[in-house]
C-alpha positions as CSV (number, residue, x, y, z in Angstrom):
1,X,0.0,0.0,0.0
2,X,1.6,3.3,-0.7
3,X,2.6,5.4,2.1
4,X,0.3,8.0,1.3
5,X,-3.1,6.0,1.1
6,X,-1.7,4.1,4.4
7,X,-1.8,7.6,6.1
8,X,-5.0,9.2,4.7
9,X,-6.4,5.5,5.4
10,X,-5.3,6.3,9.3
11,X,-6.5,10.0,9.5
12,X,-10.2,8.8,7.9
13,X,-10.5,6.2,10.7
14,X,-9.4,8.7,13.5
15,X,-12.1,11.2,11.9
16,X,-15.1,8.4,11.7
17,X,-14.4,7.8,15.6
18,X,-14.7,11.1,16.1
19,X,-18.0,11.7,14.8
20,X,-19.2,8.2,16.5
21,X,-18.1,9.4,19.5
22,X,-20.3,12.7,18.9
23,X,-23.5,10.6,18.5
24,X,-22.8,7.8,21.1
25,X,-22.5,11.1,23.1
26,X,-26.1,12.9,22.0
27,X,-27.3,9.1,22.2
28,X,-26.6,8.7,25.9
29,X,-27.5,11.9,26.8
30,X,-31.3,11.9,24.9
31,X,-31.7,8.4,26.7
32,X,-30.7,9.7,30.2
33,X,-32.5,13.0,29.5
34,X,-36.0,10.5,28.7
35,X,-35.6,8.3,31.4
36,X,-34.9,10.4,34.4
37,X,-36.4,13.3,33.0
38,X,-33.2,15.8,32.3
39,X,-34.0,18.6,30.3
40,X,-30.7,20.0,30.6
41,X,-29.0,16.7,28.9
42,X,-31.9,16.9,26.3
43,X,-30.9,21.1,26.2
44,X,-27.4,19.7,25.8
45,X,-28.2,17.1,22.5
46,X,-30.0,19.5,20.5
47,X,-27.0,22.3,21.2
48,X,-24.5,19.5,19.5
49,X,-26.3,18.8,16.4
50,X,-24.7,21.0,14.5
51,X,-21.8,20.0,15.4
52,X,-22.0,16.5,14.4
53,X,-23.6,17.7,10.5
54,X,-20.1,19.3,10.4
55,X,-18.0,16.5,10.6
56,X,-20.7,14.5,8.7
57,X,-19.8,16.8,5.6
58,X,-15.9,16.7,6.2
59,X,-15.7,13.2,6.4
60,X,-18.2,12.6,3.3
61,X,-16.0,15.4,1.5
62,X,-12.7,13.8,2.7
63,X,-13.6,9.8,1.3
64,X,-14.7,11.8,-1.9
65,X,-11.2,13.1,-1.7
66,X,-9.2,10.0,-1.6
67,X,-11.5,8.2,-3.9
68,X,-10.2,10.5,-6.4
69,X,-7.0,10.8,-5.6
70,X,-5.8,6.9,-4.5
71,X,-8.7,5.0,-7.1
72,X,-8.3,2.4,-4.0
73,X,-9.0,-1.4,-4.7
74,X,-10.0,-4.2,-3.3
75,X,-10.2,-4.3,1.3
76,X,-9.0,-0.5,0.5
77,X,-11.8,0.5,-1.3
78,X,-14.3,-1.1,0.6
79,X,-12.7,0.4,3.5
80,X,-13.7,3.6,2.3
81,X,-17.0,2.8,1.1
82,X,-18.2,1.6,4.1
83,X,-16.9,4.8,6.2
84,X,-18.9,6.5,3.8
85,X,-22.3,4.6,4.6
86,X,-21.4,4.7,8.0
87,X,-20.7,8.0,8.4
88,X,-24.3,9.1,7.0
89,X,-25.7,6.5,9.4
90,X,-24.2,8.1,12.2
91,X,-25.6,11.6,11.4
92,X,-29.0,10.2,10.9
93,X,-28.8,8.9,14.7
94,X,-27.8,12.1,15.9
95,X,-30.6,13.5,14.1
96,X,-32.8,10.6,16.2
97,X,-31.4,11.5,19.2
98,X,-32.3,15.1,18.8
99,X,-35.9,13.5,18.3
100,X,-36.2,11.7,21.4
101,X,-34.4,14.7,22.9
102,X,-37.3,16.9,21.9
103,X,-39.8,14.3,23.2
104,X,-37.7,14.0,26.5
105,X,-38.1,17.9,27.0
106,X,-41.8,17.8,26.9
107,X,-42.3,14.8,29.0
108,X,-40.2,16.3,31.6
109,X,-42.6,19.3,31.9
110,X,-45.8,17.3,32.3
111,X,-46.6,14.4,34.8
112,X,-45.5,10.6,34.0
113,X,-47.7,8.4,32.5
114,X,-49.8,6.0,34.8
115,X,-48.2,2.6,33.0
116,X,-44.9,0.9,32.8
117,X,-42.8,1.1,30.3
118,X,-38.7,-0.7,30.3
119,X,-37.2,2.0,28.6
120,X,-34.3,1.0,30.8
121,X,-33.9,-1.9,29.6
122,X,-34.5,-0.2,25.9
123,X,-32.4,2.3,26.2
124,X,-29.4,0.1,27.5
125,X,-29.4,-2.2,24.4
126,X,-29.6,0.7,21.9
127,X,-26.5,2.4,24.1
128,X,-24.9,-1.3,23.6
129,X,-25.6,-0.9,20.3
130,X,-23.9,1.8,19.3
131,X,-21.0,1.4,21.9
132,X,-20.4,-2.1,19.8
133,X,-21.1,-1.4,16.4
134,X,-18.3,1.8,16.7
135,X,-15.8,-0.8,18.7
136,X,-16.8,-3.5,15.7
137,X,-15.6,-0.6,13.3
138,X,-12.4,-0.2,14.7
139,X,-11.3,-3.7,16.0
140,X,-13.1,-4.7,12.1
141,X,-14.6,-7.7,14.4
142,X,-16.9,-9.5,12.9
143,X,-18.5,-11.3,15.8
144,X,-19.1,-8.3,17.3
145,X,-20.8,-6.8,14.9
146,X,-23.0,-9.9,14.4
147,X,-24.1,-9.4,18.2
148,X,-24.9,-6.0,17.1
149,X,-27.8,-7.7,14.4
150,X,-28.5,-10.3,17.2
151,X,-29.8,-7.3,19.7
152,X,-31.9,-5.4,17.2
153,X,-34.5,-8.0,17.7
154,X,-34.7,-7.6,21.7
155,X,-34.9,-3.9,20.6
156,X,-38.1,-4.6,18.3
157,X,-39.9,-6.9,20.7
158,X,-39.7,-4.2,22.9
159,X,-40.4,-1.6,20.9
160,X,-43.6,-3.4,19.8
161,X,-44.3,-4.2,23.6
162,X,-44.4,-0.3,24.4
163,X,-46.6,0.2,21.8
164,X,-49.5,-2.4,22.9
165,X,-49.2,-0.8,26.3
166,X,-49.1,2.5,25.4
167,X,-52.2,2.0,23.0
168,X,-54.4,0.3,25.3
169,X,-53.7,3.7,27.8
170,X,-54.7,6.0,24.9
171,X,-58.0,3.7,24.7
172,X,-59.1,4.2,28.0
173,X,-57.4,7.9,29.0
174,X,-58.1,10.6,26.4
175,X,-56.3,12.8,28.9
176,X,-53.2,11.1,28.4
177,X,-53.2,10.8,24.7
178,X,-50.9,14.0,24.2
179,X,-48.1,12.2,26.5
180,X,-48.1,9.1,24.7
181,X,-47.9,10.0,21.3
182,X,-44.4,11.3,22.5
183,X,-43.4,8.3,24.9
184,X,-44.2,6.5,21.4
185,X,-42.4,8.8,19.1
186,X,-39.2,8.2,21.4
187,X,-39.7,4.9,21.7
188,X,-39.9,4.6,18.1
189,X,-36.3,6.7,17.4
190,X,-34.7,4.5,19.5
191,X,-35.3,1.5,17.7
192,X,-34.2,3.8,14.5
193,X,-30.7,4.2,15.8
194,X,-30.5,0.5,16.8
195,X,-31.9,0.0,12.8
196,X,-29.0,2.1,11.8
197,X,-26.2,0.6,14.7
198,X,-27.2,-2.4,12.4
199,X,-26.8,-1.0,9.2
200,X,-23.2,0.1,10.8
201,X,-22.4,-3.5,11.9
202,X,-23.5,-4.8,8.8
203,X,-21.1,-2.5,6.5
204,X,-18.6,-3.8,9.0
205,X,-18.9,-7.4,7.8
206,X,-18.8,-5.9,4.7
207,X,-15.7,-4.4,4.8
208,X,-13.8,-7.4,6.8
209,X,-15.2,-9.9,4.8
210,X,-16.6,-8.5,1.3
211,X,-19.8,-10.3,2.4
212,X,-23.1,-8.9,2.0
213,X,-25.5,-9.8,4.9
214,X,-28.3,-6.8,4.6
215,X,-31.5,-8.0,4.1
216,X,-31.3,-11.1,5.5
217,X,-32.3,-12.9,8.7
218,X,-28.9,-13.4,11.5
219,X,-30.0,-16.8,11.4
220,X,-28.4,-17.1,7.8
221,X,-25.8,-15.3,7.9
């Protein structure tokens, strides 16, 4: 590999972790900010997304860049195509965590909802999520990445479990309809960035192993 490649190879990966480090911040924050009712850590997320579009659009510019200049081949070139992917996947969950940030600010002015709902449990597997899918990226560990596709079911059960509960509050408490449209709006960004941690774990596979496993069941794969 020429010396030149090898180094802007080594400055993309150092940029990529920055920006993952960005959301898995904003992700962490809009979860603690929903489930103990923070609005300064929800305050905090939606000051930072600007911050992470920026580096969204220098490392998009910066792949384009070497692209160009290298015309990588082969593990090189997927390299580079899958920071790509990843890097728009990453600014789309800090865009989600801004959501549930929003939702988080206006639960935390109003009175709790009357039901039980494991967003604890949620929100740890979407923070696992994204905590393993950016150490799959680095290490370029396959098996950790295919945990990452493992827990996105756990993540839709519960989803899907919040929603029956949820629903069957807005049924029989009209008063508390406003409330849960936004416990079900968060809920439902939350499993988005564990849909795109998974998207991220799956270009990972891709790029260690030139296999792609997108659209099919873990059980295949």
């Amino acid at each position: 590999m020429p010396i030149h490649l090898q180094r802007d190879l080594e400055r993309l990966a150092r940029e990529i972790l920055s920006v993952g480090a960005l959301v898995e911040e904003a992700t962490n924050h809009a979860i603690e900010a929903l489930i103990h009712r923070r609005s300064e850590l929800a305050e905090h997320v939606l000051k930072g997304d600007d911050r992470i579009d920026q580096r969204e659009v220098e490392v998009e510019v910066d792949c384009l860049k070497m692209l160009a200049l290298h015309q990588p081949v082969a593990a090189d070139l997927r390299y580079i195509v899958a920071v790509l992917k990843v890097n728009n996947d990453l600014e789309r969950m800090g865009d989600l965590a801004v959501n549930v940030a929003e939702r988080a600010l206006y639960l935390a002015t109003h009175d709790p909802l009357p039901v039980a709902l494991d967003f604890a449990t949620m929100g740890e597997l979407v923070r696992r999520m994204v905590r393993d899918c950016l150490d799959a990226l680095v290490r370029r560990d396959v098996a950790v990445a295919r945990r990452v596709r493992a827990d996105d079911d756990r993540v839709d059960e519960l989803n899907r479990e919040m929603f029956d509960v949820v629903h069957g509050l807005m049924q029989s408490d009209s008063g508390a309809i406003k409330r849960a449209v936004h416990m079900l709006s968060a809920s439902r960004h939350l499993e988005r960035i564990a849909d795109l941690a998974t998207n991220i774990a799956e270009d990972v596979i891709f790029m260690v192993d030139g296999e792609v496993v997108r659209h099919q069941p873990e059980a295949y794969t």
